[in-house]
BAVEXSE-192719 format. One line per field, with one value per residue (C-alpha): residue number from 0; y, z, x. Coordinates in steps of 0.1 Angstrom, whole numbers, plus 5000, padded with zeros to 4 digits. Each point is the difference from the previous one (the first is absolute). Layout:
// residues N
n	c(NUM,...)
py	c(Y,...)
pz	c(Z,...)
px	c(X,...)
***
This chain:
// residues 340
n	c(0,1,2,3,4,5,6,7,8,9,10,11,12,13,14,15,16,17,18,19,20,21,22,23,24,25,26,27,28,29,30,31,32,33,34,35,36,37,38,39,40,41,42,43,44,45,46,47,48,49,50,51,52,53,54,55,56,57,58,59,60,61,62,63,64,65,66,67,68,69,70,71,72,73,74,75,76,77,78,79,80,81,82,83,84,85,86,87,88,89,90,91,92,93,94,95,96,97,98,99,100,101,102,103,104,105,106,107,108,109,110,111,112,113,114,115,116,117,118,119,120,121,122,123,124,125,126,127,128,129,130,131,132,133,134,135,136,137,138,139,140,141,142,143,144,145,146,147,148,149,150,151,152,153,154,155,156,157,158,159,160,161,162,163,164,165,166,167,168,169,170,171,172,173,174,175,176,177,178,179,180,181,182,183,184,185,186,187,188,189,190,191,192,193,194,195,196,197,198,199,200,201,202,203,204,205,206,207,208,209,210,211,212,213,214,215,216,217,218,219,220,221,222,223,224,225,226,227,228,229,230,231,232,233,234,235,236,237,238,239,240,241,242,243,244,245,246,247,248,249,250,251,252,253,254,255,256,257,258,259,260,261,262,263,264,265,266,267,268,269,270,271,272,273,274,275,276,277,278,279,280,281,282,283,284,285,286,287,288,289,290,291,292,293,294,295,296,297,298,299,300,301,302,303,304,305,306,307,308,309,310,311,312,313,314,315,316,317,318,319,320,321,322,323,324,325,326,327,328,329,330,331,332,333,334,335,336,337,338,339)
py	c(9081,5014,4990,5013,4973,4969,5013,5000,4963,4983,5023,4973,4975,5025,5011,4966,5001,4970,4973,4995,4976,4973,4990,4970,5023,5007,5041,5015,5040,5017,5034,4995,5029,4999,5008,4985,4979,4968,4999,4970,4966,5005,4978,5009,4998,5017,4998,5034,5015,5034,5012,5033,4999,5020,4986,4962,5011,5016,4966,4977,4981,4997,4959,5003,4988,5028,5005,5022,4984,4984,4956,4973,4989,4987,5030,5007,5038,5022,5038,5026,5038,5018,5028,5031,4981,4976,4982,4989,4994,4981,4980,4990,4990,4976,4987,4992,4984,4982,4986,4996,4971,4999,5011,5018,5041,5027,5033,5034,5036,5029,5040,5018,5029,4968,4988,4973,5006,5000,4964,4986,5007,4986,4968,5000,5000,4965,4984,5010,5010,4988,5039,5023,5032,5035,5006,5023,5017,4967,4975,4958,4976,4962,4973,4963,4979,4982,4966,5008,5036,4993,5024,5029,4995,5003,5030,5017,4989,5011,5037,5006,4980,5009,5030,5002,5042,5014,4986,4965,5010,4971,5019,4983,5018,5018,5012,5037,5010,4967,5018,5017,5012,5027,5033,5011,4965,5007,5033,4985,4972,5032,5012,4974,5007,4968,5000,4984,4971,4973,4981,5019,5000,5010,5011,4993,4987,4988,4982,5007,5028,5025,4968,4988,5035,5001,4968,5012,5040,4985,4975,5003,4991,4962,4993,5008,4993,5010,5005,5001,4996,4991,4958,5006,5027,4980,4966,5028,5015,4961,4998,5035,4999,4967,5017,5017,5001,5000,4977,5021,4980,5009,4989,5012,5002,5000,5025,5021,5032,5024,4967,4977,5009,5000,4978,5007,5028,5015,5025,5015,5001,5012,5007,5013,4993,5000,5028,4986,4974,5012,5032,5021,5008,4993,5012,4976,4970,5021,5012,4964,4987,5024,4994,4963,5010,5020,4971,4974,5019,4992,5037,5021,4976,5026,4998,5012,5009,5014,5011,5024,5038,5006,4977,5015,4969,5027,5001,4963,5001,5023,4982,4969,5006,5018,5019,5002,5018,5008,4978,5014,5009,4999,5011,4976,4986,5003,4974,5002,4989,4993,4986,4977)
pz	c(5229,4984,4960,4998,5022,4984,4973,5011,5015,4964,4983,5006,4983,4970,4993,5001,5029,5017,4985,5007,5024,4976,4991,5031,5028,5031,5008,5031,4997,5034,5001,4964,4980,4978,4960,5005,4962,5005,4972,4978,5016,5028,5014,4991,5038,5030,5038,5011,5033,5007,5034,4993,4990,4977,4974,5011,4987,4969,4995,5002,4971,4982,5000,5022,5039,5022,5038,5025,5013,4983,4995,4987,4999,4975,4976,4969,5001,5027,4990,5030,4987,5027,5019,5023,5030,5007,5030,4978,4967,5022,5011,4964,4995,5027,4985,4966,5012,5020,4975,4972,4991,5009,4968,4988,4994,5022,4978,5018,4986,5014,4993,5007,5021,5022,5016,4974,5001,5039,4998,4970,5025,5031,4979,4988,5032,5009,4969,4968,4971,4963,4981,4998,4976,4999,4976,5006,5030,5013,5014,4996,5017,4999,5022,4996,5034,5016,5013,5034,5003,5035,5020,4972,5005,5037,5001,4977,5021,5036,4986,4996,5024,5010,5023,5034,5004,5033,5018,4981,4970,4969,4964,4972,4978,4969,5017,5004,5036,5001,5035,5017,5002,4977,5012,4980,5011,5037,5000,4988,5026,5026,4991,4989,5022,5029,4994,4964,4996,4977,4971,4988,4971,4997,4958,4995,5037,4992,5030,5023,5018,4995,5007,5032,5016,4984,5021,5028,5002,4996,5017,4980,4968,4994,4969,4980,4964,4984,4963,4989,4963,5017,5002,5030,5018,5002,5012,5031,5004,5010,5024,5015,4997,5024,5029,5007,5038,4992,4978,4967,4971,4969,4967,4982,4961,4973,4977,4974,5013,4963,4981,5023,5015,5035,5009,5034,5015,5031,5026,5000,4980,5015,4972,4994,4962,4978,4979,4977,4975,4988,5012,4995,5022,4983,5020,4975,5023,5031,4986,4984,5033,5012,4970,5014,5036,4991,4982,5026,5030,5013,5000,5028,5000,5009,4982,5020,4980,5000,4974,4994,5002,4965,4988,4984,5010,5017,4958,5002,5036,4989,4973,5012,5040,5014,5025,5001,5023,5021,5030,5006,4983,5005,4982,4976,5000,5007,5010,4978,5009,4987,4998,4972)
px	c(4550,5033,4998,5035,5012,4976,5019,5029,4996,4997,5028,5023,4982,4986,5036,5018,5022,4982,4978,4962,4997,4978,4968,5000,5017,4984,5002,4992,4987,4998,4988,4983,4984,4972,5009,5032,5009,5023,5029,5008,5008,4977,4972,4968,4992,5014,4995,4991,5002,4984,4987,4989,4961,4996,5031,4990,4962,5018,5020,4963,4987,5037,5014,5023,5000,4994,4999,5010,5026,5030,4990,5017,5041,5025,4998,5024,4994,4990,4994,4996,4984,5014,4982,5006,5001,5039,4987,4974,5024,5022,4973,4989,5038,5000,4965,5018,5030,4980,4977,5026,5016,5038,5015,4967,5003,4986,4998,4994,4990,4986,5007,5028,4982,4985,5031,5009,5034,5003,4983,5020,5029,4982,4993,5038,5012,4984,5000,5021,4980,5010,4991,4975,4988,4987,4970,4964,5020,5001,5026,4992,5027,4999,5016,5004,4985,5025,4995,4995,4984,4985,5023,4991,4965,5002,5023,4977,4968,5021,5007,4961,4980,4964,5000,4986,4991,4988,4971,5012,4987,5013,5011,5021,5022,4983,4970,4989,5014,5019,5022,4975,4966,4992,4993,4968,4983,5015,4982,4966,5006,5003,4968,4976,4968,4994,4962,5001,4985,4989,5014,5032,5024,5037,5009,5037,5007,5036,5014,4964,5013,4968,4977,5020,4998,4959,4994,5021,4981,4964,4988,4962,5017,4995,5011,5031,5009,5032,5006,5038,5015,5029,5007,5027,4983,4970,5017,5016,4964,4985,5028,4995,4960,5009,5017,4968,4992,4962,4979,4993,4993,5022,5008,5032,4993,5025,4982,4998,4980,5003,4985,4984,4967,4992,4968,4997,4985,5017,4991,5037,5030,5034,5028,5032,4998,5032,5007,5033,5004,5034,5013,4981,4971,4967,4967,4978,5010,4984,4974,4991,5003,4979,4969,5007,4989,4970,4987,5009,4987,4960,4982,5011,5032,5032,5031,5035,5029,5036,5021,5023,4992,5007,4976,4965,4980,4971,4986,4995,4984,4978,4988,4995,4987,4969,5031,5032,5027,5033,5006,5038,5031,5037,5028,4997,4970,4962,4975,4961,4970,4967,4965,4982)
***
């Protein structure tokens, strides 16, 4: 989560330019991040929304209503932290003009190198905003809801509905890969071996490509369950997991796979495991994925892997697998195996 920009969402309200909303008001926080600090004139409880894992796990245990996807109606004050992703920003726009009351305020802020200006425009050009600021490299903008903000909400939902990719695949905006399949996962798809078989596991499936194209490659396997910290991704993976042709059993759980453990025990895991948080790449997600797997997997269980070619996941392999290997490489990426 970007601290600059939770920062930059209260500056308005810390420096006096707006009023807290009050100690009664009902406020709406979609995209919430953990550590945020409410100003003065606040309620002492929030409804949260979160659907990342990880930052909804982070949020547990405070007072304040939390789910992963937005609830309730009729709110004073809805706050949106923006992220990286404007099909998904817009969305969260729609969902607070659709839950606040007519009259109510819909505040915005995300960081300048995210795109916050291009969606403060986007948002100006439907509805006219009443100001906005600059602080922590950020921008925040605010609105008043009109009366009537039906058609708003619907031109904002009709510029980013669900996706249908090639071979009807469903994706929603904000998810990795949202407009096609990506090509590391296609290239482990490519080369998963038919014979597996068993009870099989997909770490960080997103939408279910990896686990539709498991199900489809070999027939043995009979089970598969699919881990995602995504909310979204995971509602898309149930409907894709549901196209299947064959009867595989499958579960699609919204999970945390750096801080929850696994209690099954699986003989295979396919992954194409996320390597950024920010920017920035960061191995440490892969190779936790990959720790994860080894203690998931039944002995003699096989783990099948792509990432890119860059990254030194072979260290972590070796550690925590009796064998390890090269199935195939491209340009860009190379597809691991190996055995519990």
């Amino acid at each position: 989560m970007n601290d600059g920009s939770l920062k930059t969402l209260f500056h308005p309200f810390e420096a006096g330019m707006l009023e807290g909303p009050g100690a009664e008001a009902k406020v709406l926080f979609l995209n919430a991040a953990p550590g945020f600090a409410l100003p003065e004139a606040f309620p002492a409880v929030l409804t949260l929304q979160q659907d990342f894992r990880p930052a909804f796990r982070a949020l547990e245990g405070e007072t304040h209503a939390l789910a992963p996807q937005a609830e309730g109606e009729g709110y004073d004050l809805a706050m949106v932290l923006a992220g990286r992703h404007r099909g998904q920003n817009e969305l969260w726009v729609g969902e607070a003009l659709k839950r606040t009351r007519p009259g109510g305020r819909i505040m915005v802020a995300g960081g300048k190198t995210d795109g916050i200006a291009s969606l403060r425009k986007r948002i100006a050009g439907l509805l006219p905003g009443d100001d906005h600021a600059s602080k922590n490299h950020g921008v925040v903008f605010w609105l008043t809801r009109p009366n009537d903000a039906d058609a708003f909400v619907e031109a904002l939902e009709a510029a980013n509905p669900p996706l249908i990719l090639d071979g009807g695949f469903l994706t929603v905006p904000g998810v990795f890969s949202q407009d096609h399949a990506d090509e590391g996962s296609k290239l482990l798809a490519e080369h998963l071996p038919a014979g597996l078989k068993g009870h099989a596991a997909d770490f960080g499936a997103g939408w279910g490509y990896l686990s539709v194209k498991l199900a489809e490659r070999a027939p043995g396997i009979n089970s598969i369950d699919l881990f995602e910290a995504s909310f979204p991704a995971c509602v898309a993976a149930k409907a894709n997991m549901n196209t299947l042709v064959r009867d595989v059993e499958s579960k699609v759980q919204w999970y945390d796979l750096l801080g929850e453990p696994v209690e099954r025990r699986y003989d295979l895991v396919v992954m194409n495991p996320p390597f950024h948080q920010g920017r920035a790449a960061e191995p440490s997600i892969g190779e936790g994925f990959i720790r994860a797997a080894s203690a998931a997997l039944k002995p003699g269980g096989k783990l099948y892997l792509v990432a890119n070619r860059s990254l030194p996941y072979e260290a972590t392999l070796e550690t925590g697998f009796a064998r390890h290997g090269e199935l195939v490489r491209d340009e860009r990426f190379k597809v691991l195996w190996a055995v519990r």
